[in-house]
C-alpha positions in Angstrom: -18.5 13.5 -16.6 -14.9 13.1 -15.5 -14.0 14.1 -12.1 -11.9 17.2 -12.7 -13.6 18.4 -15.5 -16.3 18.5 -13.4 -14.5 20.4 -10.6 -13.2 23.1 -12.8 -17.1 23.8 -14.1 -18.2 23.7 -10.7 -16.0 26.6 -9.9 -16.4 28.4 -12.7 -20.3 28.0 -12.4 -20.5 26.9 -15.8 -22.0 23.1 -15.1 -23.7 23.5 -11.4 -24.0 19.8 -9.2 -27.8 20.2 -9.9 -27.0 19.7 -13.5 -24.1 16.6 -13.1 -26.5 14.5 -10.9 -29.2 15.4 -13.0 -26.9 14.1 -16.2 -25.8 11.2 -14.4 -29.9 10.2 -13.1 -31.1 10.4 -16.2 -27.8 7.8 -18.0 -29.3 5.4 -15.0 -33.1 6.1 -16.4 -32.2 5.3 -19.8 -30.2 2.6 -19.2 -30.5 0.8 -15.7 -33.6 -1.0 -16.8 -31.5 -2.9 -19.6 -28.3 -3.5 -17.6 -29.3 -3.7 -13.8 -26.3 -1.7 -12.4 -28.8 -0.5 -9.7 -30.3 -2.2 -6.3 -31.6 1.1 -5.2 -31.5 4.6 -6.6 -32.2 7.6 -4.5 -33.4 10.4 -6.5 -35.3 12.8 -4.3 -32.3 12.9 -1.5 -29.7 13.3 -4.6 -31.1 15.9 -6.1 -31.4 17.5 -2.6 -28.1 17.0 -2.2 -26.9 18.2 -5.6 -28.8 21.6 -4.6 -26.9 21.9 -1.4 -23.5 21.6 -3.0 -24.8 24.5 -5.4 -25.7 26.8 -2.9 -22.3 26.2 -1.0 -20.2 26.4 -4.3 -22.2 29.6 -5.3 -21.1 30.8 -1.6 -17.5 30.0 -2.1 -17.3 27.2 0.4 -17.4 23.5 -0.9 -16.7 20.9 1.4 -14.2 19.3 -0.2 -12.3 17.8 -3.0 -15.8 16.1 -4.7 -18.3 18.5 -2.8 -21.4 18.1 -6.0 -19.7 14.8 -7.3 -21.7 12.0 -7.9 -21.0 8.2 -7.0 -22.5 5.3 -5.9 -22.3 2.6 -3.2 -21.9 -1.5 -4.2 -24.8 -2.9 -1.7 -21.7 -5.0 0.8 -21.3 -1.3 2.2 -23.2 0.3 4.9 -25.0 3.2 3.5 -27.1 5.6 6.6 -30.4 5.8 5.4 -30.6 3.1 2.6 -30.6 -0.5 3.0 -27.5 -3.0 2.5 -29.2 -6.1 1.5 -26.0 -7.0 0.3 -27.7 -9.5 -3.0 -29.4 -11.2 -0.2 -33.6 -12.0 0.2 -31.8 -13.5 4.0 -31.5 -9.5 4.9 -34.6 -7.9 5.5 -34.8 -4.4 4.3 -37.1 -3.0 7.4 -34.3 -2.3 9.7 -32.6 1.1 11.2 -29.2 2.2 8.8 -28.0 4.4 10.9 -24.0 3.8 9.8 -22.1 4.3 6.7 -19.2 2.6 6.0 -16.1 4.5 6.4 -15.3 5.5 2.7 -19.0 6.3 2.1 -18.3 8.8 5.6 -15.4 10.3 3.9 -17.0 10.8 0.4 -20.0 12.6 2.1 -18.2 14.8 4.7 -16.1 16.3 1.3 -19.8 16.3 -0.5 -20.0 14.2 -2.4 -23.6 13.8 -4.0 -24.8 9.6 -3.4 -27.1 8.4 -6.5 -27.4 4.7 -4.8 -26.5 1.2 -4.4 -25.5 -0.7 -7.0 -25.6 -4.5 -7.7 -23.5 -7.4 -6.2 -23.8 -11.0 -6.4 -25.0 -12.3 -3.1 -22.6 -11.4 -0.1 -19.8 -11.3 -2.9 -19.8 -14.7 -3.3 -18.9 -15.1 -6.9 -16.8 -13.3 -9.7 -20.1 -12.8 -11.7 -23.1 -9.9 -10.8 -26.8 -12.2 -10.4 -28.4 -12.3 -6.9 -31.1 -13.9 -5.7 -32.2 -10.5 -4.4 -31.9 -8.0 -7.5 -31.3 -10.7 -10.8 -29.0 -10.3 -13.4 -26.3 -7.4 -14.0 -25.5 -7.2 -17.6 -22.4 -6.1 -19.8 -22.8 -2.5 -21.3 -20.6 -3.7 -24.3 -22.9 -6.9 -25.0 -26.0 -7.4 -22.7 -25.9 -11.6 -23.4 -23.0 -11.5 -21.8 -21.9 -10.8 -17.5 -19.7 -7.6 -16.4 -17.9 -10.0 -14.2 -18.0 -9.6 -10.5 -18.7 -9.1 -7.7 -18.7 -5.3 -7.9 -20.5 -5.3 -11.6 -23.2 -2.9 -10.7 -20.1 -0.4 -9.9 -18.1 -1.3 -13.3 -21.5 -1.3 -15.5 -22.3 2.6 -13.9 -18.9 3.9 -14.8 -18.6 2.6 -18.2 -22.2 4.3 -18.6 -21.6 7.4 -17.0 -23.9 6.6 -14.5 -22.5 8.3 -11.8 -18.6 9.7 -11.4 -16.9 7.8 -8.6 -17.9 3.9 -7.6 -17.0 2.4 -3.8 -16.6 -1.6 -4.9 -15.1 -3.9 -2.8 -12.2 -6.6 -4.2 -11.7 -9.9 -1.8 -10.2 -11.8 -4.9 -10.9 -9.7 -7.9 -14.2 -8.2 -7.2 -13.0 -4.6 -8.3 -10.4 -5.5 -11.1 -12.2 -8.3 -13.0 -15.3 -6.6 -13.8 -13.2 -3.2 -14.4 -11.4 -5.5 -17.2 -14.5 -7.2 -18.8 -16.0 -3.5 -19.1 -13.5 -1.6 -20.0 -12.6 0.4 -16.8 -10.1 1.5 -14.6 -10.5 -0.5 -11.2 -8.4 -0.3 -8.7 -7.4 -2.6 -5.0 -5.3 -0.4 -2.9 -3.2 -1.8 -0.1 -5.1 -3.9 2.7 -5.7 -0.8 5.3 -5.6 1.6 3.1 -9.1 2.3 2.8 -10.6 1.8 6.2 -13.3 -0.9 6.0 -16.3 -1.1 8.8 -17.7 -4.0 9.6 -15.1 -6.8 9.3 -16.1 -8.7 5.7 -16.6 -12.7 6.6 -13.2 -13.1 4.2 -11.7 -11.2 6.7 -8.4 -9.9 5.6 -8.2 -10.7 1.9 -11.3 -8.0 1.3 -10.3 -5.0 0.4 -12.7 -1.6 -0.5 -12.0 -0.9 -4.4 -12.7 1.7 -6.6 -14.3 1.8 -10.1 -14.0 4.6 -12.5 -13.7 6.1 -16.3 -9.8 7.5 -15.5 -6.3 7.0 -13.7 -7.1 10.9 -12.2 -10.6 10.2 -11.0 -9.3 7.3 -9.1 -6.6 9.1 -7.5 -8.6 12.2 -6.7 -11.5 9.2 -4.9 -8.5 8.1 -2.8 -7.1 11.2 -1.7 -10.4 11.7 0.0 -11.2 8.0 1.4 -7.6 6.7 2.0 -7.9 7.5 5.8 -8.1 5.0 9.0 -11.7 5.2 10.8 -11.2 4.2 14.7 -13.9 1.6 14.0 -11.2 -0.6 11.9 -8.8 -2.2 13.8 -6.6 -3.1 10.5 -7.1 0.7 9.5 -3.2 2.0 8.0 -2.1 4.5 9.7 -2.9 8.3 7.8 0.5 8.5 5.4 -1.0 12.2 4.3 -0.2 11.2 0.9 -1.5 13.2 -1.9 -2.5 10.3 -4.8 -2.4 13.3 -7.9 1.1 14.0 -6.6 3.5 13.6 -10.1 0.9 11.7 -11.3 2.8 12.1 -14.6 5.9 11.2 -14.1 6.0 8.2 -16.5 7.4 5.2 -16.3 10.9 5.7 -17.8 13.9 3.7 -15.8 10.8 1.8 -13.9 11.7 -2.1 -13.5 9.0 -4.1 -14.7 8.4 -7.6 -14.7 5.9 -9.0 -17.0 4.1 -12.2 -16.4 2.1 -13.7 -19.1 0.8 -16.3 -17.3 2.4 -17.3 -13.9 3.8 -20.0 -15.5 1.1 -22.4 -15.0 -2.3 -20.3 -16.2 -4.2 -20.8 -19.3 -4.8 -17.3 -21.6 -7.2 -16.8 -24.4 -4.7 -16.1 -27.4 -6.6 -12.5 -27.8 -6.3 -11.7 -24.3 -2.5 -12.5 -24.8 -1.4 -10.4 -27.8 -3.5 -7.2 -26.2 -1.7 -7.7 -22.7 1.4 -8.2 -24.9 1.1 -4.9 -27.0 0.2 -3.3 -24.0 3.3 -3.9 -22.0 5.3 -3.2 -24.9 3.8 0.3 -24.9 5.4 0.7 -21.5 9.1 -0.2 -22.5 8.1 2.3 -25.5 7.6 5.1 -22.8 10.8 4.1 -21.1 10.7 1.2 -18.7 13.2 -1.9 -18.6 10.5 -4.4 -18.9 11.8 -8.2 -18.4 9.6 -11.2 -19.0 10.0 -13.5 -15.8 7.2 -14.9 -13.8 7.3 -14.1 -9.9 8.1 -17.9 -9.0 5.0 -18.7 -6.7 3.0 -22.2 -7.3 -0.4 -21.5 -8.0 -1.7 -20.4 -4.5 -5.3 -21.1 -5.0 -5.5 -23.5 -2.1 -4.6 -21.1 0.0 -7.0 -18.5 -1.1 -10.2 -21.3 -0.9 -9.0 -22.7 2.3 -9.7 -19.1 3.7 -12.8 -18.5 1.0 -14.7 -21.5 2.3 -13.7 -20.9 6.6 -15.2 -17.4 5.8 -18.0 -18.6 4.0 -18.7 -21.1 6.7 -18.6 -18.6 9.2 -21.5 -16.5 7.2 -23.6 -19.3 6.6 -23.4 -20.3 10.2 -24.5 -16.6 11.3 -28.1 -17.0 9.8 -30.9 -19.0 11.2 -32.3 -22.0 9.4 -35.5 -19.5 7.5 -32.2 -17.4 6.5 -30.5 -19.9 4.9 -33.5 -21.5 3.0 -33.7 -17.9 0.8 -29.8 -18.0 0.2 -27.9 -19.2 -3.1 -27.2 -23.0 -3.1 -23.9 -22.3 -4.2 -22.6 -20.0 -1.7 -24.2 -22.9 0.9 -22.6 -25.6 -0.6 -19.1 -23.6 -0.1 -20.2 -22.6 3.8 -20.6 -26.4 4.1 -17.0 -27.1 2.9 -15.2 -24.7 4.9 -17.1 -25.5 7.8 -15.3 -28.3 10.3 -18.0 -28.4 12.4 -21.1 -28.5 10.0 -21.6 -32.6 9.5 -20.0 -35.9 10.4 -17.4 -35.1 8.2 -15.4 -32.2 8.9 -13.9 -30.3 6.4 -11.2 -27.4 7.5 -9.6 -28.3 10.3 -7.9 -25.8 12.5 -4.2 -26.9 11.8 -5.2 -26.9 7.9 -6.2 -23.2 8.2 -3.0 -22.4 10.6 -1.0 -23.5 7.7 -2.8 -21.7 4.8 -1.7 -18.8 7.0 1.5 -19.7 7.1 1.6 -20.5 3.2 0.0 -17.1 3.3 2.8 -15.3 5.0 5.2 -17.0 2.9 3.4 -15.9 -0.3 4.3 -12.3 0.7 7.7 -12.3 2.2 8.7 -14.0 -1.7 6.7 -11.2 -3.4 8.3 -8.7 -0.6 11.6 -9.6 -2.0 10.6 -10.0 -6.3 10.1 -6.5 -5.7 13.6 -5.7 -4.5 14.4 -6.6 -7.9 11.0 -4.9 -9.8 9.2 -1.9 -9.0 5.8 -3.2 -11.0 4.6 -6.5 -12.1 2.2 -6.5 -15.3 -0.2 -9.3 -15.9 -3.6 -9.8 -17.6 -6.2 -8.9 -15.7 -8.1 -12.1 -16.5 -7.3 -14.9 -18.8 -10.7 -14.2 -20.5 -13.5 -12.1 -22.1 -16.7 -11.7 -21.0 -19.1 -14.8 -21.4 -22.7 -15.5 -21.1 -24.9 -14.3 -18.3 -26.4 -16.9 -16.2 -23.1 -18.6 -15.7 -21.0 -18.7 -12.8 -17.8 -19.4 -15.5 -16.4 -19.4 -18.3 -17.6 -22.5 -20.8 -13.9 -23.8 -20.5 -13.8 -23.3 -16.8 -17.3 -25.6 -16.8 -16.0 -28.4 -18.9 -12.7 -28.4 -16.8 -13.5 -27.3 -13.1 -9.7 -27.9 -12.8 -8.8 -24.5 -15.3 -9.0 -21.7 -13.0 -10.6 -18.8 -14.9 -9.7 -15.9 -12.5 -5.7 -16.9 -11.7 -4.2 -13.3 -11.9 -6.1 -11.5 -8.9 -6.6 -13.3 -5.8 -2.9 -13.9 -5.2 -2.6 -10.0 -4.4 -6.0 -10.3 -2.2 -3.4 -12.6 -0.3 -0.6 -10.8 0.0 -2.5 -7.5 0.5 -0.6 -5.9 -2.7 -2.2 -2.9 -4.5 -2.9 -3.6 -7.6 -5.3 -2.3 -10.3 -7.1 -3.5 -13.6 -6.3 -0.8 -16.8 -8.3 -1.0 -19.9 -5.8 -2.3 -22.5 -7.9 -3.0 -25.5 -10.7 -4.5 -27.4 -11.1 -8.6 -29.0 -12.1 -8.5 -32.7 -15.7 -8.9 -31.7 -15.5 -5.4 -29.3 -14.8 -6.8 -26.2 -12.8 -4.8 -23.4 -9.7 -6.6 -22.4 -7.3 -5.5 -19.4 -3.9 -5.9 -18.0 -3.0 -5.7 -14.3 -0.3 -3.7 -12.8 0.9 -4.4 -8.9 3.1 -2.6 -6.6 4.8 -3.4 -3.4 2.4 -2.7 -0.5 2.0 0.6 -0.1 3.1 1.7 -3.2 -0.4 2.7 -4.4 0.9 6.1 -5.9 3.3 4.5 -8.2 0.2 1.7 -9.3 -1.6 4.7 -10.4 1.7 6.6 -12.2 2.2 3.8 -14.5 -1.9 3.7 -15.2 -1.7 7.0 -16.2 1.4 6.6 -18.7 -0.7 4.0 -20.0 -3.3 6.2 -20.4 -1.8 9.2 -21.8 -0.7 6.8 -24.6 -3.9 4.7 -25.0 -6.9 6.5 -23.9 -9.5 4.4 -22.4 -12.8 4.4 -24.6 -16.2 3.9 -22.6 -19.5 2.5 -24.8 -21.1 5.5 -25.9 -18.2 6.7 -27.3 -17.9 3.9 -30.0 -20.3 5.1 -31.9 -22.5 1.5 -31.7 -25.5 0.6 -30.1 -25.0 0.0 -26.2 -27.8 -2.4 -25.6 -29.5 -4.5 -28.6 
């Protein structure tokens, strides 16, 4: 059930929190076992906590702004209580948990009601949801085929209604490109925006995301978890802003640039045209939209010279038993970044000094394109969805050149919110997306120009096209 639908039957006693976690338990009942969205479910402490929230709405004092709301936690993000495996058979379950992470604090002091963790591939180390650890996440809209990744458990719950509100985490797409191959809204806010506790080993490209069913959910979610914590040392300072503020106030005199393809990606026709009519709907509602591309060469470089140092430094943090139980893939990428892990050494120091500098010019140029634009529009991914059990796309297999995520790790780089919006569906019913960025710190107006969007083009979740959800 949407967020402030929700709210308003919660204070009107018409629909209690008993009865939305209830709702929401049994959509993960009926479904988890067929899509996988789940590493842990916690039913007996929800529905505790879901009778709490009653007896303090029936009092007249909830917590907060999502007191009785449900949500889930991706398993990268310390949860008190439940284990954070994190994908991974190297972290042993039979430890004390006596920390949340600091969105999962703010979500619970407002009351929020926590249904579980929810699948990840193994520390986040790939753009599709399979771990070692809990198997294979599947697509609500075709189960043959991957939600994406790395926060596909989150985007699989949403789109099922399992669940309200969805903490992800995005450290090159990990929120938006599974919110765009199922059909959700997905949003990366600003670096700092969203306190994040402990430091990620991609250190200051991850970012905490959020996965929902609509633009107002999202902005409610952030009103209550855009806050520092003392324990991160990156944490923005508190900027009191309220994220429903004029949420619709449209897009009309906004400067937008639209970038079909950077220039130098490759798009699935499909994926084209829908991105296309999309941002044509936009210049419908009023805003000068320009087709230019923001001028960058493709920084992927950049992004897997820090990928692999961080990688390295994970891999390096487990003992030899550890690594034995860990994805061959993520190893093999430890042992690239990782100048000190053989005779030959990969990353040297001075080679990561100037991917930082290469960083830092990266955002002074998109600092200044948006002088000139307020929002840049993109696809979200140059894809669809494609078969579980791949790391890829079949074209990105054939030619490990074609990079099949281009659009989202250069705003992981420059710390740029951005956010994924459901634009569409392919002839054969999959979800497509397009991509909308701001300026850092500009989060508000990312989620004013979703909402135009939305307003105009409602976003359609599984159940409600009248097919069959699983086969």
């Amino acid at each position: 059930m949407l967020i402030s639908r929700l709210l308003s039957f919660c204070r009107y006693i018409a629909i209690s929190p008993t009865e939305a976690t209830k709702a929401a338990l049994e959509r993960i009942n009926t479904y988890n076992s067929q899509v996988n969205a789940f590493a842990i479910v916690d039913e007996k402490t929800a529905l505790a906590e879901a009778e709490a929230s009653e007896v303090r709405w029936l009092n007249g004092n909830p917590l907060g702004l999502v007191d009785g709301i449900p949500f889930t936690v991706k398993d990268l993000l310390l949860t008190k209580g439940l284990p954070t495996r994190r994908g991974s058979k190297a972290i042993t379950s039979n430890q004390p948990w006596p920390e949340d992470a600091p969105a999962v604090v703010r979500l619970r002091e407002q009351g929020a009601v926590l249904l579980g963790k929810t699948t990840t591939s193994e520390f986040g180390w790939k753009g599709v949801t399979d771990s070692p650890l809990t198997g294979i996440t599947r697509n609500p809209w075709n189960t043959d085929l991957t939600p994406g990744g790395s926060s596909g458990g989150a985007a699989v719950a949403a789109a099922l209604g399992m669940g309200t509100l969805h903490l992800g985490t995005d450290g090159g797409g990990s929120s938006r490109s599974p919110a765009a191959l199922t059909g959700v809204f997905g949003l990366k806010p600003t670096f700092g925006r969203v306190a994040g506790y402990p430091s990620a080993h991609t250190g200051t490209l991850f970012h905490i995301g959020v996965l929902v069913r609509t633009v107002t959910d999202a902005a409610v979610m952030m009103n209550v978890i855009a806050h520092p914590d003392v324990r991160d040392w990156y944490a923005l300072s508190d900027d009191k802003q309220d994220y429903t503020f004029d949420l619709d106030r449209g897009v009309a005199g906004l400067r937008i640039a639209y970038s079909p393809n950077f220039g130098y990606a490759d798009v699935d026709p499909e994926v084209a045209a829908l991105v296309k009519a999309a941002v044509d709907i936009f210049a419908k509602l009023g805003a000068v939209v320009e087709e230019v591309n923001p001028g960058f060469a493709n920084p992927r470089n950049i992004f897997q010279t820090f990928w692999q140092a961080g990688a390295a430094k994970l891999v390096r943090g487990f003992s030899p038993e550890q690594q034995a139980v860990i994805e061959e893939g993520l190893l093999s990428i430890g042992k690239e970044g990782d100048a000190f892990g053989g005779l030959r050494q990969r990353i040297t120091l001075a080679e990561y000094l100037s991917a930082q500098d290469a960083r830092e010019a990266l955002g002074r140029q998109m600092q200044r394109f948006h002088e000139n634009y307020d929002l840049l529009i993109t696809p979200t991914l140059p894809t669809i969805a494609f078969p579980v059990g791949q790391n890829r796309p079949q074209s990105s297999i054939d030619n490990p050149q074609r990079d099949w995520a281009p659009f989202t790790y250069p705003f992981n780089l420059t710390q740029q919110p951005a956010a994924s919006v459901p634009c569409g569906f392919t002839t054969n019913g999959l979800p497509v997306g397009i991509q909308i960025v701001a300026a850092k710190y500009r989060d508000l107006l990312v989620l004013q120009a979703a909402k135009a969007y939305e307003s105009i083009s409602p976003f359609i979740m599984p159940l409600e096209l009248n097919r069959s959800v699983v086969k």
